[in-house]
N, C-alpha and C positions, 0 to 999 in steps of 0.2 A: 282653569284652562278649558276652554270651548272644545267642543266637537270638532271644529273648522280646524281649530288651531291643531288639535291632536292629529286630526287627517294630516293637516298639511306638512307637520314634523314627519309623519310615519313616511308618507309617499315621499317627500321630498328626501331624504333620508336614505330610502329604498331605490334611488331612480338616481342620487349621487353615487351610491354605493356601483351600486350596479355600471355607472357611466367609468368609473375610477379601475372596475376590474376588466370592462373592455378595453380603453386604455391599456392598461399594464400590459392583456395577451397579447396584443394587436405589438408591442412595444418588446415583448419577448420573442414574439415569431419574425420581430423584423431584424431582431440580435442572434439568431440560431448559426449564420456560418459563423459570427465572430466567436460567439461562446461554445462551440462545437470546433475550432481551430477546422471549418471546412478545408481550406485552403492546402490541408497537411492529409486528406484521404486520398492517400498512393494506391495504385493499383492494391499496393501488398497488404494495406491494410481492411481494402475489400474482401480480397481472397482469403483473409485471416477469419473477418466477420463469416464469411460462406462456410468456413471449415468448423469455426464455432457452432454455428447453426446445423452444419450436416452431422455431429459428430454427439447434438443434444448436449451439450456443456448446459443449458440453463434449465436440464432436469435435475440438475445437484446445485450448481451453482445461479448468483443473481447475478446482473449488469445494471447498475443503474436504479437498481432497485424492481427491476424486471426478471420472473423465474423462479426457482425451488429456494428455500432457502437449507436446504438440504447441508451444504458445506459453504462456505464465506461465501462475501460478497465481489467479485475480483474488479469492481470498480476503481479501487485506487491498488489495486494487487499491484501492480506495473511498481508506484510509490512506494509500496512498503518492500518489498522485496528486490525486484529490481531485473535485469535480463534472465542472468544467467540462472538463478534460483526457479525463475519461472519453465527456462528451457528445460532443467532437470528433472520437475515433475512434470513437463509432458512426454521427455525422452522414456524417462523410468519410474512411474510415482510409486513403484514397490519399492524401487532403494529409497529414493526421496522419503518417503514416510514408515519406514521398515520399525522406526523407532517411534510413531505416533498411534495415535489411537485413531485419527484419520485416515481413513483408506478410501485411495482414487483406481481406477480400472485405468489396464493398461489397453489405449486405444491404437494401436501400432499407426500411430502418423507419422506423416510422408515430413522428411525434412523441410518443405516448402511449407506442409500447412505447421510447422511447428513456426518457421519462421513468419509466416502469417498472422498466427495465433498473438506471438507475440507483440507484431507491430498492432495490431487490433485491443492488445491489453494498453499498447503502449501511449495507443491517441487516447481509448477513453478517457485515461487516467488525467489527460490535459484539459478534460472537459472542464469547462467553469459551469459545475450543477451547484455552486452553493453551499456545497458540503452536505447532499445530497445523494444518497441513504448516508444518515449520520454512524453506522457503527465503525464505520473507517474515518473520518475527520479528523484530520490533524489537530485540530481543534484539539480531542480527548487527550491526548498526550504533550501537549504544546508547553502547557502550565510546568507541568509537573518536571519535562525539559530543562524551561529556562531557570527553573531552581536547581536542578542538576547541574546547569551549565554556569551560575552562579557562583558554585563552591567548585568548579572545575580545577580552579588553581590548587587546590588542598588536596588533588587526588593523583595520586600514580600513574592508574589505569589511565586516566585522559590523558597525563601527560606522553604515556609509552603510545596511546592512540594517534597522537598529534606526529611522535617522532616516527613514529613507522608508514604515517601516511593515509591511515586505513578511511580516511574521506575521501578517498581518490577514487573511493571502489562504493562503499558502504556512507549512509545519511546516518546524519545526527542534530535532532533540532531543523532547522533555518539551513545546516550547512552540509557538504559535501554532493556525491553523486548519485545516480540510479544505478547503478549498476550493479549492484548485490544489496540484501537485505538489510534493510533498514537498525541500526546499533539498539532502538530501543523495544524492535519486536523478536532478540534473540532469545531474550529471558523470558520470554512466556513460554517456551517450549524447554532451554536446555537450564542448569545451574552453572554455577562459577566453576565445579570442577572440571565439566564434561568441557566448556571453552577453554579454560586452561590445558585442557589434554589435546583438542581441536588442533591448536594452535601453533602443536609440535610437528604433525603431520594431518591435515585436513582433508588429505585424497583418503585414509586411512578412514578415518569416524565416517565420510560424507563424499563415498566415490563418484568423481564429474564433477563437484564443487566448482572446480577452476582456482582455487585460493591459493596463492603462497604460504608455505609454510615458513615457519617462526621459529628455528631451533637453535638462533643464536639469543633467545629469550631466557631469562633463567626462570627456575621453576616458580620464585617468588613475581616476577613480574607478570608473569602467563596468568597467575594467580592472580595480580591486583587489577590486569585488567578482564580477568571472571568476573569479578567481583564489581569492578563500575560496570558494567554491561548489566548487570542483573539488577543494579541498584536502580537503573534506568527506569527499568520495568514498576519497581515501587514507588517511584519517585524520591526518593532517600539518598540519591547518589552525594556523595564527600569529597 
């Protein structure tokens, strides 16, 4: 290979690259309201954003991958967890986490910037960043899901989950809603007991919850579905 010819792979090389990644930004920055759902920034999720920012949330927490990494990341927080889980730890994060080794300060917010706060978790989390900061990607749980959800007919718990409804409120996999915490982020914090006890009275374990209690459950079935709830977490679920 010549000189000539080495220049001319290096630069040309260097000057396609180069051409390909302005491209892309120029290609990104002209997708920002469709993959930012612009369209959906309401007043209230401004005034969320403002409250966020006056109140220092991303001295502990990230956005986007922006911030302390002090405690999670609340970029898909909205996704895993859901309204109501979120409102209780800005109501009360001392009851909310009385039972974790986490501890949040209680910043006495105004009912308006709670509901703010909210809708402000609630568009990020719509953002199409790619799965962008990866430690919340649904991606990491996906797998391990759809093998859960494989053997789902062999198991109790799913089926007592199915007949009670609990996707109406709580995600699993691919299916149900936002509205409370996500089925396979409960077993990283509680075990199969502490939900089967949950279950009989949940104002009781987790006051504000908002959950229905279950006490026409018998102790065996409160139990089976402790037990798929946790196996979630492992990816093991039967």
């Amino acid at each position: 290979m010549t000189d000539k010819t080495a220049k001319f792979i290096f630069w040309g090389g260097t000057g396609a690259s180069l051409l390909l990644f302005l491209i892309l930004t120029v290609d990104t920055h002209r997708q920002f309201s469709a993959l930012t759902h612009a369209d959906k920034l309401s007043e209230k999720v401004i005034a969320g954003k403002r409250a966020f920012e006056r109140r220092n949330c991303n001295d502990c927490h990230t956005v986007l991958g922006f911030g302390a990494y002090f405690a999670p990341d609340l970029t898909r927080a909205y996704t895993r967890m859901g309204e109501m889980p979120i409102r209780r730890r800005l109501e009360k994060p001392e009851v909310a986490f009385v039972d974790s080794f986490r501890k949040m300060p209680h910043q006495s917010l105004s009912e308006q910037e709670i509901d703010g706060i909210a809708a402000y978790l609630a568009w990020i989390s719509n953002i199409e960043n790619q799965d962008w900061p990866p430690q919340h990607s649904e991606k990491r749980w996906k797998r391990s899901t759809e093998r859960m959800l494989a053997a789902a007919a062999l198991s109790p718990g799913a089926a007592i989950i199915e007949q009670e409804q609990c996707l109406a409120c709580h995600n699993l996999g691919k299916e149900g809603a936002n509205q409370a915490i996500r089925l396979e982020w409960i077993a990283r914090r509680r075990d199969a007991r502490w939900i089967a006890d949950f279950l009989v009275d949940p104002e009781k374990l987790a006051p504000g919850c908002g959950m229905p209690s279950y006490p026409h459950l018998s102790v065996g079935q409160r139990e089976s579905v402790g037990q798929f709830i946790v196996a979630l977490s492992s990816g093991t679920g039967r």
